[in-house]
C-alpha distance (Angstrom), angle and dihedral (degrees) to the residues before:
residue distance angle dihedral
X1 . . .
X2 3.97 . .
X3 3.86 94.5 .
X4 4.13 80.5 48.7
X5 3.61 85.4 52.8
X6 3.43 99.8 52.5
X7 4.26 99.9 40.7
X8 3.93 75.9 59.5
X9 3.82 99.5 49.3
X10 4.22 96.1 50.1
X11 3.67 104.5 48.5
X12 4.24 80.3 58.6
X13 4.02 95.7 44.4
X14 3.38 88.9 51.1
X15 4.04 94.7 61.7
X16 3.60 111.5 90.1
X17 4.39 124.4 -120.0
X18 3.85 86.5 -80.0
X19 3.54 102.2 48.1
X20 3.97 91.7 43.9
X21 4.22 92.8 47.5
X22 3.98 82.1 55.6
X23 3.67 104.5 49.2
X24 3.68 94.1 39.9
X25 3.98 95.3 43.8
X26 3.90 95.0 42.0
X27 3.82 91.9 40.9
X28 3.66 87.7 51.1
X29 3.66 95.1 47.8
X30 3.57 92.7 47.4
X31 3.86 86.1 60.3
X32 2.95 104.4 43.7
X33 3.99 94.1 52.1
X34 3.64 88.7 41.6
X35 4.32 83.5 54.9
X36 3.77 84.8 50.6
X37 3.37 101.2 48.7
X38 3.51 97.2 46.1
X39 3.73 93.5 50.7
X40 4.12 90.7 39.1
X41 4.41 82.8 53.4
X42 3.38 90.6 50.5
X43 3.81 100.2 42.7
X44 3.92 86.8 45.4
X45 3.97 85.2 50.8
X46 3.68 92.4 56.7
X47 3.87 96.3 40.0
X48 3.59 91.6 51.4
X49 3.73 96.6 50.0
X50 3.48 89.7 45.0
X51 3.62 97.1 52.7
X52 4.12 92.2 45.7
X53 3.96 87.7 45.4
X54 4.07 85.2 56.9
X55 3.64 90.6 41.7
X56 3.74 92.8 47.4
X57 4.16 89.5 53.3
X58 3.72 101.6 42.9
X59 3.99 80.8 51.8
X60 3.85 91.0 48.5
X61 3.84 93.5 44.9
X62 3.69 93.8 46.5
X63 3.75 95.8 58.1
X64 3.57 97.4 42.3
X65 4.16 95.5 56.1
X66 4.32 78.7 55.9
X67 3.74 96.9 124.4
X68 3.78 86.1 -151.4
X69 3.65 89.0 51.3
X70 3.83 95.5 57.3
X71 3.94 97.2 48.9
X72 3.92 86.9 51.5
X73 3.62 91.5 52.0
X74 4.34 89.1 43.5
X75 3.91 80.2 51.9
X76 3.86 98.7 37.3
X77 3.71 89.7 -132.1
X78 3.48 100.9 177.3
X79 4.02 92.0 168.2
X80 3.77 85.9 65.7
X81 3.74 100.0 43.6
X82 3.08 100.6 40.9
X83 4.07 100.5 64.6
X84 4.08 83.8 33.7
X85 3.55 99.2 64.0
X86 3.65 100.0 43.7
X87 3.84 84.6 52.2
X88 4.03 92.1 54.6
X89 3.96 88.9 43.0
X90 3.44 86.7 51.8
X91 3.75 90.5 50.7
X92 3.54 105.2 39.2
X93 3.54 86.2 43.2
X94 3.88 91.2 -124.7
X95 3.87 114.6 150.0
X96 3.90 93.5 -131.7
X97 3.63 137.0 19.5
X98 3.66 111.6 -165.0
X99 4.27 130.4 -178.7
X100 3.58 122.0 175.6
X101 3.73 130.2 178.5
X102 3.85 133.6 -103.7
X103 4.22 80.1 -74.6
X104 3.56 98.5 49.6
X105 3.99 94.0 -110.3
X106 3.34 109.2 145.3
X107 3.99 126.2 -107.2
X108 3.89 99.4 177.7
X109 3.43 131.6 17.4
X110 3.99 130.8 138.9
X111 3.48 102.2 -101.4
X112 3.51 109.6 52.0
X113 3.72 94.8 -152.6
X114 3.53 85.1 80.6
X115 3.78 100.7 51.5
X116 3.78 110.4 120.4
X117 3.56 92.5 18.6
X118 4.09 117.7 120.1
X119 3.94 111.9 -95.0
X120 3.82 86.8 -143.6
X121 4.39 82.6 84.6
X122 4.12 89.8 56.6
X123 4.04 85.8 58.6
X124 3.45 153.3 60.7
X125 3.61 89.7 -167.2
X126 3.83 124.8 78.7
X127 3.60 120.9 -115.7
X128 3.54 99.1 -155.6
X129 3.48 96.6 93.0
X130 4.01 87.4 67.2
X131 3.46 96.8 42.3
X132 3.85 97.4 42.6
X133 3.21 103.2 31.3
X134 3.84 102.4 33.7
X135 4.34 89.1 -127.1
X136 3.92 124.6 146.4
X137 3.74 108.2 -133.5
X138 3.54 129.9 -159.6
X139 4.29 117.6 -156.1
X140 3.74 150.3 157.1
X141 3.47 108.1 -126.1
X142 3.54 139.0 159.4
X143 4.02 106.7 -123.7
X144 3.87 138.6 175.6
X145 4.00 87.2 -72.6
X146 3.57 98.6 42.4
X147 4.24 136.1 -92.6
X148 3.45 103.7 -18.0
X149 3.75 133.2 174.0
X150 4.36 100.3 -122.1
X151 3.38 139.6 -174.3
X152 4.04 131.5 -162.6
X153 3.60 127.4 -163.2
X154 3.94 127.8 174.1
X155 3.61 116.3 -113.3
X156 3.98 108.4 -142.1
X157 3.97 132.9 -146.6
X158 3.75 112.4 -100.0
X159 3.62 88.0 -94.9
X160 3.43 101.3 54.8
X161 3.47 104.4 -122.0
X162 4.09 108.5 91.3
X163 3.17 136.3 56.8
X164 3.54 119.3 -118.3
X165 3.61 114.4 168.6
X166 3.67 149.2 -34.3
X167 4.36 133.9 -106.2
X168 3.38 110.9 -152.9
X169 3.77 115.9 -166.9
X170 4.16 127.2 -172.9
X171 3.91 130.0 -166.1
X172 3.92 107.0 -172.3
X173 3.45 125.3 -120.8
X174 3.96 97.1 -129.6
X175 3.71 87.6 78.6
X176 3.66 88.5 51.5
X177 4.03 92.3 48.6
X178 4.03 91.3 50.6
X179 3.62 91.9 48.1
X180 4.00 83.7 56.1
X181 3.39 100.1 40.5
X182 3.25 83.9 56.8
X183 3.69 101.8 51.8
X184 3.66 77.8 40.9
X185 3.80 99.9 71.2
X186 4.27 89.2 31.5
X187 3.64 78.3 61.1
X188 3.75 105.4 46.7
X189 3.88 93.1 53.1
X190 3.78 85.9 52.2
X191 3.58 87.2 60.7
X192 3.47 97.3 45.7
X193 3.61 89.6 52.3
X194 3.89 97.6 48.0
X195 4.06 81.5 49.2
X196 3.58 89.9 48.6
X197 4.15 91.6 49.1
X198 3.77 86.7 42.0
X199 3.99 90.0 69.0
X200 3.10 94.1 42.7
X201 4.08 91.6 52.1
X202 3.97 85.8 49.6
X203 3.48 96.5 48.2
X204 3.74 95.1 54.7
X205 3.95 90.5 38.7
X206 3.95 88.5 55.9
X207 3.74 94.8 46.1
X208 4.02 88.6 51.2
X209 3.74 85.6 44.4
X210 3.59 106.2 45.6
X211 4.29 79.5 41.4
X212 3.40 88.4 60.2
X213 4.19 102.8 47.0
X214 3.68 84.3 45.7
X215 4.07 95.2 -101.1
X216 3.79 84.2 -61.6
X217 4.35 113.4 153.8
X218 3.93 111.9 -125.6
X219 3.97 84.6 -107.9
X220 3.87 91.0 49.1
X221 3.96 86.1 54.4
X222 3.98 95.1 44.5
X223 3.81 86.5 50.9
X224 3.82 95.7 50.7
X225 3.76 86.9 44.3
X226 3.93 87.5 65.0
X227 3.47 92.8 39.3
X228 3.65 91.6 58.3
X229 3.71 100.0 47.6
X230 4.11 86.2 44.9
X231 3.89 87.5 51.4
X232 3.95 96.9 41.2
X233 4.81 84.6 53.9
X234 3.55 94.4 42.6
X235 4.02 100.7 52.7
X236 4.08 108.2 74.9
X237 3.58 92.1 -146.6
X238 3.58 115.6 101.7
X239 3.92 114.8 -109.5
X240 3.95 128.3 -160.7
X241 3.79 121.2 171.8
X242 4.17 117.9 -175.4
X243 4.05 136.2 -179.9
X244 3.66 125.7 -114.6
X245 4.01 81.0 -92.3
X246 3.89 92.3 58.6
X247 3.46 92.6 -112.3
X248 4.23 112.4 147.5
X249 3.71 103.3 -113.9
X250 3.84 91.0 168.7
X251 3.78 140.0 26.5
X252 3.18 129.7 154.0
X253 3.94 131.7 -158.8
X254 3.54 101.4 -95.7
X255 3.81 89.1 57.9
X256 3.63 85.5 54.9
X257 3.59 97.1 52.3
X258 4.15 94.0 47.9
X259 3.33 85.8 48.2
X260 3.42 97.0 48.2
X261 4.23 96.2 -132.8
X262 4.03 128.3 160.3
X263 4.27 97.6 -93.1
X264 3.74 81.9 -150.1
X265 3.79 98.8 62.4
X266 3.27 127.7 90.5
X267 4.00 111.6 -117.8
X268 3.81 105.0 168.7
X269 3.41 118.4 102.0
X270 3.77 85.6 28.1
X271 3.61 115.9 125.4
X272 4.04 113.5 -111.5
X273 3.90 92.4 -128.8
X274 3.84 86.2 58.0
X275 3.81 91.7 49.0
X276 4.07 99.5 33.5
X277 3.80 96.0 30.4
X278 4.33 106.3 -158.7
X279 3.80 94.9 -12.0
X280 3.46 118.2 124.5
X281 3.68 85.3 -154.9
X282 4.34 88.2 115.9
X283 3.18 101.7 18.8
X284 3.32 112.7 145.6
X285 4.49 102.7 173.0
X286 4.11 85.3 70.0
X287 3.96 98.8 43.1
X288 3.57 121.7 81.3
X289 3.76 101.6 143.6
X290 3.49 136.2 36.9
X291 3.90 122.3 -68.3
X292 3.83 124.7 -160.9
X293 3.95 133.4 -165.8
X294 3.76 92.2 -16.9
X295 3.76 114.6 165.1
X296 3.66 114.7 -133.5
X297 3.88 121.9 171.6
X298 4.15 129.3 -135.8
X299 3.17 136.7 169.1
X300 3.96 85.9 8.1
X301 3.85 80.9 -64.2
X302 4.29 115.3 122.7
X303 4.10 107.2 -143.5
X304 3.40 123.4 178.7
X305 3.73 108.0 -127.7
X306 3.98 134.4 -164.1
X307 3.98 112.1 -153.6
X308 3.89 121.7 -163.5
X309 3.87 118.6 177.4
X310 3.91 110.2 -142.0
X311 3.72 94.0 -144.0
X312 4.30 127.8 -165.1
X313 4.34 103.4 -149.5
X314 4.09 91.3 -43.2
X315 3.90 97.8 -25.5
X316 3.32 127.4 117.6
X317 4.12 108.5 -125.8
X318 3.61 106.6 167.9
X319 3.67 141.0 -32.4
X320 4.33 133.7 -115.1
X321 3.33 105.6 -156.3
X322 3.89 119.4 -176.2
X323 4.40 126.4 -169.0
X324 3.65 146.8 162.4
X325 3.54 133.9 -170.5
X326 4.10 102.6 -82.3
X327 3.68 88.6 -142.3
X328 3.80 91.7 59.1
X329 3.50 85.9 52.4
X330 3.65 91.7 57.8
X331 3.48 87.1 50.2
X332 3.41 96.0 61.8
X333 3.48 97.0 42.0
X334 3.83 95.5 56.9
X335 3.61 86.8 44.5
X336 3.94 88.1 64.8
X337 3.65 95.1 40.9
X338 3.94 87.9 60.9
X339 3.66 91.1 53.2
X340 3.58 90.9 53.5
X341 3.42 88.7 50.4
X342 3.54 97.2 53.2
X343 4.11 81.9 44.0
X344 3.78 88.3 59.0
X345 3.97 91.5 46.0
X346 3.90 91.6 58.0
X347 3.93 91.4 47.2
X348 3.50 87.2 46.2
X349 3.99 86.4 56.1
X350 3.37 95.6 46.3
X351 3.69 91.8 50.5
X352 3.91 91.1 55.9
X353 3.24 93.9 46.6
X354 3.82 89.5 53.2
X355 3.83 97.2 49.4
X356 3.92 77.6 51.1
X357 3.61 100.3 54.0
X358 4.19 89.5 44.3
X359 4.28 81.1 53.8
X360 3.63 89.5 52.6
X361 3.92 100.9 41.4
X362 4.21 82.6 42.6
X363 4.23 90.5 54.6
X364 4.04 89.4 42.8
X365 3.98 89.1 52.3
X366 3.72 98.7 54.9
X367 3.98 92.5 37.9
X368 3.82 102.7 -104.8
X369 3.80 79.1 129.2
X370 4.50 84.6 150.2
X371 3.98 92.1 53.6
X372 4.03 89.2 46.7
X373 4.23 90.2 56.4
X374 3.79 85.8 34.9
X375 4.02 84.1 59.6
X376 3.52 99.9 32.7
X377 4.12 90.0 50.4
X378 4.21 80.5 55.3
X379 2.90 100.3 60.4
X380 3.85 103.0 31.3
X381 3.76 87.3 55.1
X382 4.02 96.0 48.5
X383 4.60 86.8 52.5
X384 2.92 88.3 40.3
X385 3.85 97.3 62.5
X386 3.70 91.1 38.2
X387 3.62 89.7 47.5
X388 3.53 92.4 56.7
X389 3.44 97.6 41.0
X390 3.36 88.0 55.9
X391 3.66 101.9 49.8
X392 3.94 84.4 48.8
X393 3.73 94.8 54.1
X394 3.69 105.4 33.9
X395 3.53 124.3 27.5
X396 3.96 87.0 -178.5
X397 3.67 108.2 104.4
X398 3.79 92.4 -161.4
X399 4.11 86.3 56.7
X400 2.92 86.4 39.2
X401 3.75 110.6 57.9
X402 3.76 82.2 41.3
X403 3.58 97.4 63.8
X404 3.54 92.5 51.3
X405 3.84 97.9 44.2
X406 3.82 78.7 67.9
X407 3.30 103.0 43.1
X408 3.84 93.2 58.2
X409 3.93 86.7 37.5
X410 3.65 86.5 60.7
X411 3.59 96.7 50.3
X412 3.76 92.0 50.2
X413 3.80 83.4 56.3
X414 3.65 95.6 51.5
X415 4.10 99.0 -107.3
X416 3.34 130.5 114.7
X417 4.58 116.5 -122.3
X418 3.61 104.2 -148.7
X419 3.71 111.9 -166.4
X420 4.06 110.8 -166.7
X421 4.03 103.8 -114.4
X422 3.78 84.4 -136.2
X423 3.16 98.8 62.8
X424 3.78 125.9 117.3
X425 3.63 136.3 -175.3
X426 3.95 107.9 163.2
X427 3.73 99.3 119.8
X428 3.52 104.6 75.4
X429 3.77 119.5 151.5
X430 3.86 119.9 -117.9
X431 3.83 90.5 -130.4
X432 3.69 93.6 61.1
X433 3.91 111.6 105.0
X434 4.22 99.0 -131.3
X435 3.79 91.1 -160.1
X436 3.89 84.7 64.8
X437 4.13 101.4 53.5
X438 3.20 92.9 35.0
X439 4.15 87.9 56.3
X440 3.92 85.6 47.3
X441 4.20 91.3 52.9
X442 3.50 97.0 45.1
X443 3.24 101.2 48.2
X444 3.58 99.6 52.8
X445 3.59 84.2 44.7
X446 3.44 94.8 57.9
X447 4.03 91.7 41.9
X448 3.62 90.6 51.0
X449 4.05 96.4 44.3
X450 4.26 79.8 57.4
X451 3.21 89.0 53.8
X452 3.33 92.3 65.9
X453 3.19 106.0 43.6
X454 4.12 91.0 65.7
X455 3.80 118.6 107.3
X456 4.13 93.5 -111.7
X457 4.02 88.8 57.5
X458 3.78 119.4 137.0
X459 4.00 88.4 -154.4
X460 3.61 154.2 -17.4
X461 4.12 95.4 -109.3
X462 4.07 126.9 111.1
X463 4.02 102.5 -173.5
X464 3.59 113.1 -167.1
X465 4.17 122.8 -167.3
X466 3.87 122.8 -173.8
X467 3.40 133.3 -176.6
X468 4.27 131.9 168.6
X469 3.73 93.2 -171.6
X470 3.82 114.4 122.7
X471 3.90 119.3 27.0
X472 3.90 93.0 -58.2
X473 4.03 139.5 58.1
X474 3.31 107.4 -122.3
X475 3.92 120.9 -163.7
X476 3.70 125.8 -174.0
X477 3.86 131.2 -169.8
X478 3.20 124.9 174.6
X479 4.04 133.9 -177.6
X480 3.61 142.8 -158.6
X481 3.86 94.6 -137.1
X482 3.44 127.6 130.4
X483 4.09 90.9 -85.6
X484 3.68 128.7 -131.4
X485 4.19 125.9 -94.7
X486 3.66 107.5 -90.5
X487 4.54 83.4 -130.6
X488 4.08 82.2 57.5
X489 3.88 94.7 56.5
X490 3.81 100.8 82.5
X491 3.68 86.1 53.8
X492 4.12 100.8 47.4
X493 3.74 86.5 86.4
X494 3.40 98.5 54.7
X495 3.97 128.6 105.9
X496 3.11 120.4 -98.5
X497 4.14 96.2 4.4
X498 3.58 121.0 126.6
X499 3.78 138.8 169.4
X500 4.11 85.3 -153.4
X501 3.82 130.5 68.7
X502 3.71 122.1 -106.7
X503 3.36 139.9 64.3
X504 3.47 109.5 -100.2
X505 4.02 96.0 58.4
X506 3.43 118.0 83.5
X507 3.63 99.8 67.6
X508 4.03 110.8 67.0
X509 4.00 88.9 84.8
X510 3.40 97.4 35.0
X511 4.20 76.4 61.1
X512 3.60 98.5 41.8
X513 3.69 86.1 53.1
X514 3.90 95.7 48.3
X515 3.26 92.1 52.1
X516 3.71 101.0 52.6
X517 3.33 94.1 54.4
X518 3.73 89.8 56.7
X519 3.31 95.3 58.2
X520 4.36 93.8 46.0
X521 3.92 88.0 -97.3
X522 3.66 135.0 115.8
X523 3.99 140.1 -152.1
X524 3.98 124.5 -123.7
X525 3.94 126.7 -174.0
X526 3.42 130.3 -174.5
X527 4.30 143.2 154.5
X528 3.95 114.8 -93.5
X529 3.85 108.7 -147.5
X530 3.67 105.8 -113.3
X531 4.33 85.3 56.1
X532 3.31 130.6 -80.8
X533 3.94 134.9 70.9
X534 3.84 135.3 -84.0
X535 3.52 118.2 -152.4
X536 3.59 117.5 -168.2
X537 4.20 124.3 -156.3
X538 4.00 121.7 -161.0
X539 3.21 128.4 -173.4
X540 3.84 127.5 -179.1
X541 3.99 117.4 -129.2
X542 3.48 90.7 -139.4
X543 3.66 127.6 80.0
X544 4.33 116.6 -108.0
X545 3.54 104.3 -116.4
X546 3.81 115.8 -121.5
């Protein structure tokens, strides 16, 4: 039975929308007219055989109060009966006009055969209620001329108080079965024509369905619909969609976690003023046109939002509105502008090892073949010691290459990186996201190599010390600059502040400080006593707990 079950099930899942609206709309149309037409047969049936069974007694009682009627049937006149009651069949159009005497022995009937014979033979019912109890009956009985729809009434004494005889009189039931069948086939073209205007409703309906999902199949839709819900977790920008009432329609759990809501509550339905109290964040009565990277601030929190009306002609239906936290953006941002630094330190390498290689070939060509080695041995003797410093104090290549993207970028500037030969940085834990220290060295490399470069500089040397003994990484760079006023500290970490002009500074510590405390860490500055400042990174080897 299951596999039956299922042969049944694909042949319909593999119609399309428009095929399934048809079958399913004409199928229940055909029912349901098939219901009514059964039930409208049946009540027409009943009516019909109530209004001949009526008929049939008002008949029979009418011809039994005939005065002339009862003194035949005192007499039992047959001879005038008999010729009577086929001329009131004949008018009433009744099939049978009976009368039978105080006995129930007939006096008229249509075939004369049975004249005199006992009317108790012509049916399955018993008279005696009519003749004893003066009642007129109405029944369905099968009689000498077949089923027949009959009536009996008594037929009283001229005084009213005996009885003296019955009329029975019979309508048969063929002319009630034409009259149906008739109706009947009246009935069944009605059906086929309400079927007929049934597919034709679906068709149209499933045109100005499938019109308006955008031809899409039901499984098409229920696909999309997880699609969308994967697409709106995934992103890590927060996502709010409302109605042209304000009412949230969408929000995913990003949004929730910017905006610091209970996950566990339910928020749509919600009205965005209840949510977003006075933030024009969603707002969706003062947008009519796109809005990008706007910043809007809640909660004392800046986010950069993008707005897009969801318009109907020129009306404004609801709203998508996505955000993130603006300082995250920031973060991100001076996280790419420290790999392009460190981009810009390996071209600048392989530039001056270019301009090197053009010396060397230049010596070789006009025969100062002993300078050339004399150069060459230079500078394969200084990489080499950094190399192998390097590869003794930090296996990571990503470190690293970092390190020595500054090193040459500080020779190329003139200064001198001095990386403590007892340093060592091998421990690091796998957890810890390199792309992240190594944007916390380098930039306070970098800051520290501009520091001195400024006029008031006590020297041209950035030291750096590491060590990953203990529980934490520690990191240590220290410059010769000009230092920084120990009532300025407090404020070096601060956005935006910045003991140099221009507007891009003022952010790199502000960074290097985010970022260690990410990661459980912290940032420390202070002045060194021959000028300058030290600033000092730690980092603990085990991951902050959540």
């Amino acid at each position: 039975m299951e596999i039956t079950v299922k042969s049944l099930k694909l042949p319909f899942r593999r119609l399309n929308l428009k095929s399934r609206m048809m079958l399913i709309l004409g199928l229940m149309a055909l029912l349901q007219t098939s219901m009514l037409g059964w039930f409208a047969m049946q009540y027409l049936s009943q009516s019909l055989n109530d209004e001949i069974g009526l008929k049939t007694l008002h008949v029979a009682k009418t011809i039994a109060a005939m005065p002339e009627v009862a003194t035949a049937v005192e007499n039992n006149d047959s001879s005038y009966l008999q010729p009577l009651s086929l001329t009131l069949a004949q008018q009433t159009n009744a099939r049978f006009v009976v009368v039978g005497n105080r006995l129930g022995l007939r006096l008229s009937h249509p075939n004369t055969a049975k004249l005199g014979a006992s009317m108790m033979d012509d049916d399955n019912d018993n008279i005696s209620p009519t003749l004893s109890q003066g009642l007129a009956v109405i029944s369905k009985a099968e009689g000498s001329l077949g089923w027949s729809m009959r009536a009996r009434a008594p037929i009283f004494s001229h005084d009213g108080e005996d009885i003296v005889g019955l009329v029975s009189v019979g309508y048969l039931l063929d002319n009630i079965d034409s009259v149906i069948n008739s109706y009947r086939a009246t009935l069944l073209w009605a059906i086929l024509a309400g079927f007929g205007f049934s597919l034709i409703t679906a068709l149209w309906f499933a045109n100005h369905f499938k019109k308006a999902i955008f031809g899409l199949e039901p499984e098409q839709i229920g696909q999309l619909y997880q699609e969308r819900n994967a697409t709106l977790e995934s992103v890590r920008e927060g996502i709010i969609t409302t109605n042209a009432q304000g009412e949230v329609t969408t929000i995913n759990k990003a949004a929730l976690h910017f905006l610091d809501l209970n996950t566990e509550q339910q928020w749509l339905g919600q009205n965005i003023s209840t949510i977003i109290p006075n933030s024009p964040m969603v707002d969706n009565q003062t947008i009519s046109a796109p809005q990008f990277d706007q910043e809007v601030w809640f909660n004392d929190k800046p986010f950069i939002v993008n707005r897009l009306p969801l318009l109907h002609q020129t009306q404004v239906i609801g709203l998508v509105a996505s955000f993130r936290p603006k300082d995250e953006l920031e973060l991100v941002s001076q996280q790419l502008k420290h790999i392009r630094q460190y981009a810009e330190s390996l071209r600048s390498q392989a530039h001056e090892y270019t301009n090197k290689l053009h010396t060397i070939a230049g010596l070789i060509q006009i025969g100062a073949s002993d300078k050339a080695l004399s150069l060459i041995g230079q500078e394969n003797q200084a990489h080499q010691v950094l190399i192998k410093l390097l590869m003794d104090t930090v296996p990571d290549p990503i470190l690293a290459g970092c390190l020595l993207g500054k090193f040459n970028r500080a020779k190329e500037l003139g200064l001198e990186l001095y990386i403590d030969p007892e340093s060592h940085m091998s421990d690091l834990p796998p957890h810890l996201p390199m792309d992240q220290l190594v944007s916390m060295v380098g930039n306070i490399i970098d800051n520290a190599m501009e520091a001195c470069l400024m006029e008031n500089a006590h020297g041209k040397q950035v030291s750096l010390s590491m060590t990953d003994y203990g529980t934490d990484l520690i990191f240590e760079i220290e410059d010769q600059g000009p230092g920084i006023d120990s009532a300025l500290q407090p404020l070096i970490f601060t956005k935006g502040y910045s003991t140099k002009d221009g507007e891009e500074h003022g952010i790199g510590l502000h960074l290097v400080q985010k970022l260690a405390g990410h990661l459980g860490g912290y940032v420390a500055m202070e002045d060194v006593t021959l000028g300058g400042s030290r600033v000092t990174i730690s980092v603990p080897k085990q991951a902050p707990s959540l």
